[in-house]
C-alpha positions as CSV (number, residue, x, y, z in Angstrom):
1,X,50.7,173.8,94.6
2,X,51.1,170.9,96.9
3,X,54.6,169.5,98.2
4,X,55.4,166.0,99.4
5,X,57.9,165.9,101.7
6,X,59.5,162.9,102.7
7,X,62.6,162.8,105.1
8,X,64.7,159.7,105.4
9,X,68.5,157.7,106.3
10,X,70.9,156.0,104.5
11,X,71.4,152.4,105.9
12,X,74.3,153.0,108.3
13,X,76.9,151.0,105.7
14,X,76.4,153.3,103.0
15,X,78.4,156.4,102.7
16,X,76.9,159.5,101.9
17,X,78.3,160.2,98.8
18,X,76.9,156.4,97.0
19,X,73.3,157.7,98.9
20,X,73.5,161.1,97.0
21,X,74.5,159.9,93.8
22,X,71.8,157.1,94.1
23,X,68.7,159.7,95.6
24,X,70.2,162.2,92.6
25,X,70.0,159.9,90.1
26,X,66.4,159.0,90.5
27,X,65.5,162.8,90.9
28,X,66.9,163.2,87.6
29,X,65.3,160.2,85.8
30,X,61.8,161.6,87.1
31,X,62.7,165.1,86.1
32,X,63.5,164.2,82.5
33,X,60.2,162.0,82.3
34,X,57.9,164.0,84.5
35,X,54.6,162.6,85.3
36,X,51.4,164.3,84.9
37,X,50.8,167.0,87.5
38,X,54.7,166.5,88.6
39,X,56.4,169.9,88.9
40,X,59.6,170.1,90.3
41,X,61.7,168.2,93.1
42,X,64.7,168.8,95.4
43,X,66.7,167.4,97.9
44,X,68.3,168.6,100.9
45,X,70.5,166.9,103.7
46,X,69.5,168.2,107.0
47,X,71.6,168.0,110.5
48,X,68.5,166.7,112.3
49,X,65.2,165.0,111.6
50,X,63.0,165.3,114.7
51,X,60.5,162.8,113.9
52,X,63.3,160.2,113.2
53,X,65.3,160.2,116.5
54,X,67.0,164.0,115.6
55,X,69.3,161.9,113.5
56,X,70.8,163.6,110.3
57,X,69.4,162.4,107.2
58,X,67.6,164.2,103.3
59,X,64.5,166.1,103.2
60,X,63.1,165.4,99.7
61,X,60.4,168.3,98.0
62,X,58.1,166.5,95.3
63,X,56.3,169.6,94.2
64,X,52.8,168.6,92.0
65,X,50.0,170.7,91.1
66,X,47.2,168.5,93.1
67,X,46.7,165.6,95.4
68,X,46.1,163.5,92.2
69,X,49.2,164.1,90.4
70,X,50.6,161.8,93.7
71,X,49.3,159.1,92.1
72,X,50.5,159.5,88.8
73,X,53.8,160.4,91.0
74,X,53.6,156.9,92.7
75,X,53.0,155.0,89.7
76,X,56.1,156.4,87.9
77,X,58.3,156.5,90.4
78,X,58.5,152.6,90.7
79,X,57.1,151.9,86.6
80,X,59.2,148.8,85.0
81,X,61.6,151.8,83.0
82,X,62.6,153.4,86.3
83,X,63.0,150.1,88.4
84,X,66.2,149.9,88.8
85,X,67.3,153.7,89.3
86,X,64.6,153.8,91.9
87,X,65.9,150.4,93.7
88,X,69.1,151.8,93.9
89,X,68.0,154.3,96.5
90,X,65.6,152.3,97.9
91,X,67.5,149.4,98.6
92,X,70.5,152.0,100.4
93,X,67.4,153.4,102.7
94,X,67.2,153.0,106.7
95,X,63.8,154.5,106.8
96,X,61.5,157.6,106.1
97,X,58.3,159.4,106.8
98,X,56.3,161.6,104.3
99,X,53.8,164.2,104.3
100,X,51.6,166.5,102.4
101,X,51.5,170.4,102.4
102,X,49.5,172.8,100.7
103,X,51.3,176.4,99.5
104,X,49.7,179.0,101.9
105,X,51.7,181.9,100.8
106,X,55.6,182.7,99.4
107,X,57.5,180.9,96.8
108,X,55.2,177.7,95.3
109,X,57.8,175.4,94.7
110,X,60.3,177.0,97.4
111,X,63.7,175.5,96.8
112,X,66.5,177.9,98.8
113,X,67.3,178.5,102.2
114,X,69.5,177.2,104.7
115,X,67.2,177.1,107.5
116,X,63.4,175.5,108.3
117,X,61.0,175.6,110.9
118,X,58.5,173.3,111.3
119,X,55.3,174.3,113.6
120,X,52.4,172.7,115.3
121,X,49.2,174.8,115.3
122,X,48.4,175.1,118.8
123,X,44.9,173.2,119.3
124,X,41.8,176.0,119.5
125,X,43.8,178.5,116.9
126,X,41.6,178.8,113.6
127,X,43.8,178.1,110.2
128,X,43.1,181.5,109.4
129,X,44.5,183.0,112.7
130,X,47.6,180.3,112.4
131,X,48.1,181.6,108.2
132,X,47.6,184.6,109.8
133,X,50.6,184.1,111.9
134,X,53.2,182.0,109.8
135,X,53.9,185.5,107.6
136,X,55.7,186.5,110.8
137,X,58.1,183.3,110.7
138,X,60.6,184.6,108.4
139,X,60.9,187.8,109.9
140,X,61.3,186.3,113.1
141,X,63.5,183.4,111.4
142,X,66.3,186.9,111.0
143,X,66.0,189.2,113.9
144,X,66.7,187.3,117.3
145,X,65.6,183.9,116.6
146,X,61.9,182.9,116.3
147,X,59.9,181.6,119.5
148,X,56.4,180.5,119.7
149,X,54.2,180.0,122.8
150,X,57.6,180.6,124.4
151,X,59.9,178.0,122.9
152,X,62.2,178.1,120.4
153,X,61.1,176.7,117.2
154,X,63.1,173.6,115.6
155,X,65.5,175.5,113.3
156,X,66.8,172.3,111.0
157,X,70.5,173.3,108.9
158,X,70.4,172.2,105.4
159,X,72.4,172.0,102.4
160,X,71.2,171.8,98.9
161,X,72.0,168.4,97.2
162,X,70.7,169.5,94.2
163,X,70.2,172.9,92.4
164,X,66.3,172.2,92.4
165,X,66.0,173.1,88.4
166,X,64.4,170.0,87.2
167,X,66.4,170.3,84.6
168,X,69.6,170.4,86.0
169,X,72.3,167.9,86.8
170,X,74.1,167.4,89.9
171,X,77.5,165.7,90.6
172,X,78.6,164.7,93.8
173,X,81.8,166.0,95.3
């Protein structure tokens, strides 16, 4: 399983609730029409996005089964039928950033949680020693508070926009 993430800000005229209902509404159209390889997707609002000036903005989850399905992703996610439902997010959005992460261990399509951490393996630690050492996070995560190398890790707050079921339907408060 392989999740794209991609964090990004409502243009600073748009209120929060017309960005949810728009960001909502395109998760949905893609969950009832799921592309090939597409498995599931979420989206969270988060008090801070570090690579994005620490400003608050949504942290999307695009789970798919390979690095392939992100094409067929790609292609549906902007296809003539889904146009407009994904303009009217688009056209709301400051900016984003997006990456790709592979399921080491835990929940495949992890959708719950209020917090998230988000490391940098050290340079000279094997991927095996730094696997190795992320089963420690969420223990760490609920005794005192995690560290690593000495500082803290960036703990990020987030509420569930959405339930994460593809299936299910979500309306704004």
């Amino acid at each position: 399983m392989l999740a794209y993430v991609f964090w990004h800000l409502a243009l600073a005229d748009v209120s929060a609730k017309e960005y949810e209902t728009a960001l909502l509404s395109f998760q949905a159209d893609l969950a009832n029409a799921p592309p090939s390889g597409f498995a599931s997707c979420t989206t969270y609002r988060i008090s801070e996005i570090p690579w994005l000036d620490r400003r608050q903005g949504y942290e999307d989850w695009y789970f798919v089964h390979s690095s392939a399905a992100l094409d067929t992703l790609n292609e549906a996610a902007v296809k003539p039928k889904r146009w407009d439902v994904h303009a009217g997010i688009a056209t709301k959005m400051e900016t984003g950033r997006g990456g790709l992460y592979q399921h080491l261990h835990g929940e495949e399509q992890p959708r719950g949680g209020e917090r998230v951490a988000w490391l940098t393996r050290p340079r000279g630690i094997r991927y095996d020693r730094t696997q190795s050492l992320l089963r420690l996070v969420p223990k760490a995560m609920q005794e005192k508070g995690p560290t690593h190398s000495g500082r803290a890790l960036p703990i990020l707050k987030r509420t569930a926009a959405q339930s994460g079921n593809r299936n299910a339907r979500y309306s704004p408060e």
